[in-house]
mmJSON file of the N, C-alpha and C atoms, coordinates in Angstrom:
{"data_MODEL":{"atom_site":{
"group_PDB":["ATOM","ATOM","ATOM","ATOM","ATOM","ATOM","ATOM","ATOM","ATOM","ATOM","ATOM","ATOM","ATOM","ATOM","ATOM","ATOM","ATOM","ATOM","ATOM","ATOM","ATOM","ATOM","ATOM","ATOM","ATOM","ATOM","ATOM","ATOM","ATOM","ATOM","ATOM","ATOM","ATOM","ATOM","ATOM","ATOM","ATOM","ATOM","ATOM","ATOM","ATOM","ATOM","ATOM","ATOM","ATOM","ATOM","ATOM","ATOM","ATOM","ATOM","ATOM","ATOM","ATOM","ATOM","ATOM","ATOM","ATOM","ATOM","ATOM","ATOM","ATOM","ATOM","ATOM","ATOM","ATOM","ATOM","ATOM","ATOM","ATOM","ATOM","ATOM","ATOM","ATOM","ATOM","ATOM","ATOM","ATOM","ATOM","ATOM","ATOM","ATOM","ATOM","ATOM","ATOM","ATOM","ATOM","ATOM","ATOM","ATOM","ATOM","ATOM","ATOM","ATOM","ATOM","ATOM","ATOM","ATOM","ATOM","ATOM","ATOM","ATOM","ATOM","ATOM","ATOM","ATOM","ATOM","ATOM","ATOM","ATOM","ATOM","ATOM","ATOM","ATOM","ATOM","ATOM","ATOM","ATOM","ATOM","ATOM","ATOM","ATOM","ATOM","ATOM","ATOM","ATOM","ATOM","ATOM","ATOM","ATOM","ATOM","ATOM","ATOM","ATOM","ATOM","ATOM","ATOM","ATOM","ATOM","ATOM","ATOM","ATOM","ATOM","ATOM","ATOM","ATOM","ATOM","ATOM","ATOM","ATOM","ATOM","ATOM","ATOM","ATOM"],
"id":[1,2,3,4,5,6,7,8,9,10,11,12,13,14,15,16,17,18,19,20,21,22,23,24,25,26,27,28,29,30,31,32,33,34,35,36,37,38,39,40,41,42,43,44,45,46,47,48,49,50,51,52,53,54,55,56,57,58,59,60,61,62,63,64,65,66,67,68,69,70,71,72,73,74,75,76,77,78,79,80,81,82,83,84,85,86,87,88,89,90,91,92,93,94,95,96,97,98,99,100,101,102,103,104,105,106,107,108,109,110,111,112,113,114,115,116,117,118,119,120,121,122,123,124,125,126,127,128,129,130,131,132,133,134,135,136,137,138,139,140,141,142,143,144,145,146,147,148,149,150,151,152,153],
"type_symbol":["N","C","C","N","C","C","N","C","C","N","C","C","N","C","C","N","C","C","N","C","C","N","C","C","N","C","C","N","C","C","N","C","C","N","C","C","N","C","C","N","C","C","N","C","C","N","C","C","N","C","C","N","C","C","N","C","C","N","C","C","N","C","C","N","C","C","N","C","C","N","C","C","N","C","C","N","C","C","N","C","C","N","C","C","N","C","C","N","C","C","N","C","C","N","C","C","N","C","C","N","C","C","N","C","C","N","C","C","N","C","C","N","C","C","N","C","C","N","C","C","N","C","C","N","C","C","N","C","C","N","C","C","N","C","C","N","C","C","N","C","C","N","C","C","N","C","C","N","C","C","N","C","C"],
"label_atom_id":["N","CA","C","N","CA","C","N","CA","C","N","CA","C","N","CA","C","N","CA","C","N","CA","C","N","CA","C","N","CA","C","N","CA","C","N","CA","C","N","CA","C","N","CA","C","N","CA","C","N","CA","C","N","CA","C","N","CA","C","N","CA","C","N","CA","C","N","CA","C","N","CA","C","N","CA","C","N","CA","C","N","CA","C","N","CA","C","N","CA","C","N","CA","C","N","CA","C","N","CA","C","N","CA","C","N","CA","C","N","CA","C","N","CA","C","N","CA","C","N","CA","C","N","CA","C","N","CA","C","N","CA","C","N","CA","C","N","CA","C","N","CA","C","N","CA","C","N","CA","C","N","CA","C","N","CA","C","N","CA","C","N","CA","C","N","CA","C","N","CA","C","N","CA","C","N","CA","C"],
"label_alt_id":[null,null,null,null,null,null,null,null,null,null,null,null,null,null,null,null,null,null,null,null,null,null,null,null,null,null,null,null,null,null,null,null,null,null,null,null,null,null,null,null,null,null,null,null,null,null,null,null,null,null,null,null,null,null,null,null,null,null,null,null,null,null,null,null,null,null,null,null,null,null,null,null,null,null,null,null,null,null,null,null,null,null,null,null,null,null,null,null,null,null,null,null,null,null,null,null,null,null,null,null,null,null,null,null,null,null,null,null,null,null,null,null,null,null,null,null,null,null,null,null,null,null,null,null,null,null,null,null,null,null,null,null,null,null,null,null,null,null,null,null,null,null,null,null,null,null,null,null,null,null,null,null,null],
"label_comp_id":["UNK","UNK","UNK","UNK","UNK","UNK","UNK","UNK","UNK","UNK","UNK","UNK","UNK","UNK","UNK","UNK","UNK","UNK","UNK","UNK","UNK","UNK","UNK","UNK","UNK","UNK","UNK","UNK","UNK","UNK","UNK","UNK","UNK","UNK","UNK","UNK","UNK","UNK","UNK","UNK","UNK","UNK","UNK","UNK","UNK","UNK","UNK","UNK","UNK","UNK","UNK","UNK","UNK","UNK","UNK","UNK","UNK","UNK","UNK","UNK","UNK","UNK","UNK","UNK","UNK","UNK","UNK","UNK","UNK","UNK","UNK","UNK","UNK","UNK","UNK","UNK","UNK","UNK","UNK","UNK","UNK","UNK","UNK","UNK","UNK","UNK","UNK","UNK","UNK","UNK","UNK","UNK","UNK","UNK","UNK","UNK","UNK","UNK","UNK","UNK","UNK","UNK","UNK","UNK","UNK","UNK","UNK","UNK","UNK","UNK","UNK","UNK","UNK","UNK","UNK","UNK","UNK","UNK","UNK","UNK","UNK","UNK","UNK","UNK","UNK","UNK","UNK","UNK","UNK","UNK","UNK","UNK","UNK","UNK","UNK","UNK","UNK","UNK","UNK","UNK","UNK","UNK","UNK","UNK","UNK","UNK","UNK","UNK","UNK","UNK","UNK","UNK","UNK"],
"label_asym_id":["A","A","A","A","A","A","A","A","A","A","A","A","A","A","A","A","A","A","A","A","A","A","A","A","A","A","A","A","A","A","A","A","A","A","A","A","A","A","A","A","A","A","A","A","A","A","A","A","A","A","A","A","A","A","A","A","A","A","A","A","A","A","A","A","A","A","A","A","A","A","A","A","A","A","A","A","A","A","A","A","A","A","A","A","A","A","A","A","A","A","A","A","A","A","A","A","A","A","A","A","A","A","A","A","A","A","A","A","A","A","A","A","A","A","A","A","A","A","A","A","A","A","A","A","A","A","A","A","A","A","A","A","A","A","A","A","A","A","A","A","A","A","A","A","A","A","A","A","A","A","A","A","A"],
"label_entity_id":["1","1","1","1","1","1","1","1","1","1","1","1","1","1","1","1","1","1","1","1","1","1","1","1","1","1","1","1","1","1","1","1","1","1","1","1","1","1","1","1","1","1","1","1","1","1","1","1","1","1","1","1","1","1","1","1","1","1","1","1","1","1","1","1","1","1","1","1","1","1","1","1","1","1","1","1","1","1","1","1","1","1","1","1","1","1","1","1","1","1","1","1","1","1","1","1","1","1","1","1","1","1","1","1","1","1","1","1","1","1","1","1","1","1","1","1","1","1","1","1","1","1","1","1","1","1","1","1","1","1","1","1","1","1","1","1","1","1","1","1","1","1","1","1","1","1","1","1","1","1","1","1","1"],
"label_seq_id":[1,1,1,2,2,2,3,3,3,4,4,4,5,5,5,6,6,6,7,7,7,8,8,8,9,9,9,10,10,10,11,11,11,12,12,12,13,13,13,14,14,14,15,15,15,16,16,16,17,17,17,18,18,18,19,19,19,20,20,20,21,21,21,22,22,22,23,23,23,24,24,24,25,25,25,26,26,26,27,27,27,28,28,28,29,29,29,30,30,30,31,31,31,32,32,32,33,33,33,34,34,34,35,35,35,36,36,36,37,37,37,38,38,38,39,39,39,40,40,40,41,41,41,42,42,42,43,43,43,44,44,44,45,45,45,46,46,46,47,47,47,48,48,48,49,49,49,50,50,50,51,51,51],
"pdbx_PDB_ins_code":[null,null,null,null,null,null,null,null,null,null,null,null,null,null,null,null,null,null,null,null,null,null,null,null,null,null,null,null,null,null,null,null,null,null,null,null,null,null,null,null,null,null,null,null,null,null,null,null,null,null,null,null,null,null,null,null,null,null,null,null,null,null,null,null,null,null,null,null,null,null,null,null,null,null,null,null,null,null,null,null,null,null,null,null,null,null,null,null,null,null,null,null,null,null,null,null,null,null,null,null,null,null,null,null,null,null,null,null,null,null,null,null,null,null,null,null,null,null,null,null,null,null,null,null,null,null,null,null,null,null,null,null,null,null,null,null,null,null,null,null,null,null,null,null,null,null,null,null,null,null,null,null,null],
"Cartn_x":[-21.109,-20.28,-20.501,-21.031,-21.258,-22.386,-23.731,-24.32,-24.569,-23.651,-23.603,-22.582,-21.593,-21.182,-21.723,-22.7,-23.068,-24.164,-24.775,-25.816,-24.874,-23.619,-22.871,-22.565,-22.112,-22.166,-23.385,-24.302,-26.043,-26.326,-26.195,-26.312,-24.903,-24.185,-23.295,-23.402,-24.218,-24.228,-25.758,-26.745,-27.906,-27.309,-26.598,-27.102,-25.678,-24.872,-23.363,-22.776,-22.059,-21.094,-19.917,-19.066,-17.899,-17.581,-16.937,-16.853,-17.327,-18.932,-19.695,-19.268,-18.992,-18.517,-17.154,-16.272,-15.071,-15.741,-15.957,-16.163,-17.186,-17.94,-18.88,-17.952,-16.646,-15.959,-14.838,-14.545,-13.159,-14.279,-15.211,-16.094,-16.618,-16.949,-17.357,-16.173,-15.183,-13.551,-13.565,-13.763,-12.957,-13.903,-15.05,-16.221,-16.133,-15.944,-15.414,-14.279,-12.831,-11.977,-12.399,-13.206,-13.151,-14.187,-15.361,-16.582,-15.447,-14.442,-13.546,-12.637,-11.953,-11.12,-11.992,-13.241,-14.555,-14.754,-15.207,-15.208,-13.822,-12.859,-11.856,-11.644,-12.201,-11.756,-10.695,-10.315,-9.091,-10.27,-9.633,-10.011,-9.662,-11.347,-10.846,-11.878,-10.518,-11.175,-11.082,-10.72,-10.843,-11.989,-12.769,-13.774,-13.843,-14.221,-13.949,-14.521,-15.794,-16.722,-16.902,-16.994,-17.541,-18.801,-19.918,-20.724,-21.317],
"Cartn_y":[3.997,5.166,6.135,5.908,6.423,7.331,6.779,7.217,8.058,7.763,8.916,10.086,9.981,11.339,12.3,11.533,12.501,13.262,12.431,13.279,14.343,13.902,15.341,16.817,15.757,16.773,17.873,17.246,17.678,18.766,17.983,19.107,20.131,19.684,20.652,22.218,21.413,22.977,23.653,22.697,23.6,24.487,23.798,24.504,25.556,25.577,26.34,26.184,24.575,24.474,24.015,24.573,24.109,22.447,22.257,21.434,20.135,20.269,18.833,18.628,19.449,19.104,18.756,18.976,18.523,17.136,16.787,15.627,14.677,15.417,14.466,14.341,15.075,14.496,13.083,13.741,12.498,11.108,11.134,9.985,9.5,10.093,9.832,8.92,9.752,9.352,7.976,7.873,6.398,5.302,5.683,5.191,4.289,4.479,4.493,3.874,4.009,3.098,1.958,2.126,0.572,-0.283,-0.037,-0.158,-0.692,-0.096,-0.258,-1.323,-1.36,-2.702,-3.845,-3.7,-5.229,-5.492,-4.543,-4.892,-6.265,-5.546,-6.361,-7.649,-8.13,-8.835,-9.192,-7.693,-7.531,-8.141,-8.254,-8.208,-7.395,-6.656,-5.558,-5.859,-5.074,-5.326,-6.649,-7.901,-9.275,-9.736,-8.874,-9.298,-9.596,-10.688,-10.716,-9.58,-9.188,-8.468,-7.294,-6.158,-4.821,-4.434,-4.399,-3.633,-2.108],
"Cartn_z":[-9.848,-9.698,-10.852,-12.134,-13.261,-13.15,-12.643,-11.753,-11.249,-10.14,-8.63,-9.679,-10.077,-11.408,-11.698,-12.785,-13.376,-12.232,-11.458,-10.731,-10.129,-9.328,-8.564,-9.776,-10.905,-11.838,-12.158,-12.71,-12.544,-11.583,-10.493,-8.819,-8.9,-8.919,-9.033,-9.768,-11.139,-12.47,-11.729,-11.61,-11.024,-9.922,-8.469,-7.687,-7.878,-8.667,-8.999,-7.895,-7.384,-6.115,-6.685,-7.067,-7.616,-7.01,-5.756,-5.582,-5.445,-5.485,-6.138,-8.068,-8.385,-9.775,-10.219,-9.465,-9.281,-8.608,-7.756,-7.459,-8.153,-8.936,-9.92,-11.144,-11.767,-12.452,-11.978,-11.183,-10.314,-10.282,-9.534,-9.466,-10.808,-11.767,-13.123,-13.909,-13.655,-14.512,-14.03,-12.738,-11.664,-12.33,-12.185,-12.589,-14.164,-15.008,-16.373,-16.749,-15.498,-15.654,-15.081,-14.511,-13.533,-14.653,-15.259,-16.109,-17.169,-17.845,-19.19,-19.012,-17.298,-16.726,-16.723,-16.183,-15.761,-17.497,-17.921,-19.354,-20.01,-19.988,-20.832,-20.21,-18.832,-18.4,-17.003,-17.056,-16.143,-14.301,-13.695,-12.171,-12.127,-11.272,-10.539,-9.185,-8.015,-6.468,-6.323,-6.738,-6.489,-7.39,-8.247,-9.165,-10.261,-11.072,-12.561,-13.359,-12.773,-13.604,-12.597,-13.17,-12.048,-13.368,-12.135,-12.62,-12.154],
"occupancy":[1.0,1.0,1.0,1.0,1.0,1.0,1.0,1.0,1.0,1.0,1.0,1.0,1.0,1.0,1.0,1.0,1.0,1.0,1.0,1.0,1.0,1.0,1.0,1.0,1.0,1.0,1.0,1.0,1.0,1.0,1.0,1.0,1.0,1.0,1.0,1.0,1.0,1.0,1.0,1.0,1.0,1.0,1.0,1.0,1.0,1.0,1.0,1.0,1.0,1.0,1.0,1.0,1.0,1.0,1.0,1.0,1.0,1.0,1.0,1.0,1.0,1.0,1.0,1.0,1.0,1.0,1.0,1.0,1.0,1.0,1.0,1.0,1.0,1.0,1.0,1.0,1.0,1.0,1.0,1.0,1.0,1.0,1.0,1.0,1.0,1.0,1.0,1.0,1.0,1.0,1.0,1.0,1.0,1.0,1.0,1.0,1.0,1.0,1.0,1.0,1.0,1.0,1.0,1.0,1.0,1.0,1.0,1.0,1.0,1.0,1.0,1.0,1.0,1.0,1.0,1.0,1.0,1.0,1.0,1.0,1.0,1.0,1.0,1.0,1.0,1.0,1.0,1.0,1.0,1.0,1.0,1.0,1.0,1.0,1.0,1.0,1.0,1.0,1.0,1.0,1.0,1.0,1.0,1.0,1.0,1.0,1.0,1.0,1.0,1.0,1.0,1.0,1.0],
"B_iso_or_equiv":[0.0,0.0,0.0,0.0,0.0,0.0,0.0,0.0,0.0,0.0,0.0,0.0,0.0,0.0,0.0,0.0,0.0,0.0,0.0,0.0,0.0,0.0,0.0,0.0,0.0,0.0,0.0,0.0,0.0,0.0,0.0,0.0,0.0,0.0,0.0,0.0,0.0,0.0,0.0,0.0,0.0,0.0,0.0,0.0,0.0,0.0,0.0,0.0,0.0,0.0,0.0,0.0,0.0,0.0,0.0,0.0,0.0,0.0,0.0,0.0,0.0,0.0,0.0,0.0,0.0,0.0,0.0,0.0,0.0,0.0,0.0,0.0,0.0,0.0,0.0,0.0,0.0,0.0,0.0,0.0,0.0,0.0,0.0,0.0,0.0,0.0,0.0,0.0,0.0,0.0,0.0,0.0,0.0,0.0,0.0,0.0,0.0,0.0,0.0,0.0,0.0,0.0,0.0,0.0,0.0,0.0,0.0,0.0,0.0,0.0,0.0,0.0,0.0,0.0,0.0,0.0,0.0,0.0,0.0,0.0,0.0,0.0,0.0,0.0,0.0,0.0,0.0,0.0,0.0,0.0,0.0,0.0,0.0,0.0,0.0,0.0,0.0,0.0,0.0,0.0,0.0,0.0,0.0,0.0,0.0,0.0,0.0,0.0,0.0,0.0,0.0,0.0,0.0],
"pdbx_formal_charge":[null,null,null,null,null,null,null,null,null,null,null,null,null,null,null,null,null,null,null,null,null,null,null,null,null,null,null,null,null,null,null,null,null,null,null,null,null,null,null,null,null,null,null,null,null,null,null,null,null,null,null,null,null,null,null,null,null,null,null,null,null,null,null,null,null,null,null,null,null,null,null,null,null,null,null,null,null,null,null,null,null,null,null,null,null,null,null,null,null,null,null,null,null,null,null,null,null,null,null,null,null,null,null,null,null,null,null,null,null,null,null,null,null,null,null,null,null,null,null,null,null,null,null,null,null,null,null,null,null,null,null,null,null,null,null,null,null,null,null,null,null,null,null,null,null,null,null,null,null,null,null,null,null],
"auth_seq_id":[1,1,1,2,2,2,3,3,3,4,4,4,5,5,5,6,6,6,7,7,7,8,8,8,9,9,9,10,10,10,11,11,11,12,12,12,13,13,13,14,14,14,15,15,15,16,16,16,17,17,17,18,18,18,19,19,19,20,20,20,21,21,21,22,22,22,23,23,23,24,24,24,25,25,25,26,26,26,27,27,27,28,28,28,29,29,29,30,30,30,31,31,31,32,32,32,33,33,33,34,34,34,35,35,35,36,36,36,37,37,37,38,38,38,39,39,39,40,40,40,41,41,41,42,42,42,43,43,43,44,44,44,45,45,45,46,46,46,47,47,47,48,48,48,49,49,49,50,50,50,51,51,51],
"auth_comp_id":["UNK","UNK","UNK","UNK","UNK","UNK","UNK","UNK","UNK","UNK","UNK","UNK","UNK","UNK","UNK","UNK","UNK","UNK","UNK","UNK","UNK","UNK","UNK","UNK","UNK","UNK","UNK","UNK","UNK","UNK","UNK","UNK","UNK","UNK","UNK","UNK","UNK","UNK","UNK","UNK","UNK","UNK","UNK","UNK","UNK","UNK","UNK","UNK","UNK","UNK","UNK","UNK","UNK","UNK","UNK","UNK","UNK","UNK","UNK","UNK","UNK","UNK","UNK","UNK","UNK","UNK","UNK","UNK","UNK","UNK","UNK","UNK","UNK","UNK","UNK","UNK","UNK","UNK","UNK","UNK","UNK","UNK","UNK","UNK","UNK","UNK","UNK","UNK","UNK","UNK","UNK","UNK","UNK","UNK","UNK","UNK","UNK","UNK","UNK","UNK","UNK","UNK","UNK","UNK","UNK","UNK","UNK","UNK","UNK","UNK","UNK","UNK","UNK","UNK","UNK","UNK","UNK","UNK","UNK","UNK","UNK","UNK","UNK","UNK","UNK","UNK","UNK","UNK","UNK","UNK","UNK","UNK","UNK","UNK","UNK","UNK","UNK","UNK","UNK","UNK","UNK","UNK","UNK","UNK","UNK","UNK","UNK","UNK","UNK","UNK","UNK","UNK","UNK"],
"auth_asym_id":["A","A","A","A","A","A","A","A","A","A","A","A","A","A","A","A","A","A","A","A","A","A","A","A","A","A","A","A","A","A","A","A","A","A","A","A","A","A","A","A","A","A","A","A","A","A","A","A","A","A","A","A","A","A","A","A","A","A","A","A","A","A","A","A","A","A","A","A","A","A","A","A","A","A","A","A","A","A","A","A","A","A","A","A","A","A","A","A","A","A","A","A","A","A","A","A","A","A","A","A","A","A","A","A","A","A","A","A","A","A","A","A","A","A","A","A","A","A","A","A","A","A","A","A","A","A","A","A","A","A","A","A","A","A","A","A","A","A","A","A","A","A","A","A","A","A","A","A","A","A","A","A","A"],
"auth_atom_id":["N","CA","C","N","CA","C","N","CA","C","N","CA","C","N","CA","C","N","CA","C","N","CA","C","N","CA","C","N","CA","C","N","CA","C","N","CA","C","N","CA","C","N","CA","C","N","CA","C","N","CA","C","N","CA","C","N","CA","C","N","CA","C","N","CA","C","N","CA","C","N","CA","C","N","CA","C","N","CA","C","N","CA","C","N","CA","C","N","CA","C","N","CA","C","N","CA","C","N","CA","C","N","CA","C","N","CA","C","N","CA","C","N","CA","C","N","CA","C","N","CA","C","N","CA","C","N","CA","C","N","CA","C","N","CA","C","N","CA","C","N","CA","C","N","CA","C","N","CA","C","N","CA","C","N","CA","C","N","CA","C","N","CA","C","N","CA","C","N","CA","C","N","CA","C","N","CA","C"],
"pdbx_PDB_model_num":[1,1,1,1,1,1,1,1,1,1,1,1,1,1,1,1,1,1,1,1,1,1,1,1,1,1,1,1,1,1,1,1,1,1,1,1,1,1,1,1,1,1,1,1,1,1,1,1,1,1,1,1,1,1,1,1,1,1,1,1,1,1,1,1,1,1,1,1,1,1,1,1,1,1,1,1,1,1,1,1,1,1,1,1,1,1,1,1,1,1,1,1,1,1,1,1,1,1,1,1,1,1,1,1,1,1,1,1,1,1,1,1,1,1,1,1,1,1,1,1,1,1,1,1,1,1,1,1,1,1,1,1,1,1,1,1,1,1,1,1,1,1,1,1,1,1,1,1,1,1,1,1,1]
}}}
């Protein structure tokens, strides 16, 4: 999901579509909590680990 982010972000500033960059942030953010939850340990989705 970190990923797919920054690329909407990326595409977003080249091609100037506002709304792929709003959505390459929201996906980036989600992306990062979930990466920071798998990290500590927490389950997330039923998973010990998210990668």
């Amino acid at each position: 999901m970190i990923i797919l982010g920054i690329a909407l972000l990326v595409i977003g500033f080249i091609l100037t579509i506002p709304i792929l960059w709003s959505i390459g942030i929201v996906v980036l953010v989600v992306g990062l909590i979930l990466a920071l939850l798998g990290a500590t340990g927490r389950a997330v989705g039923g998973r010990r680990h998210y990668w």
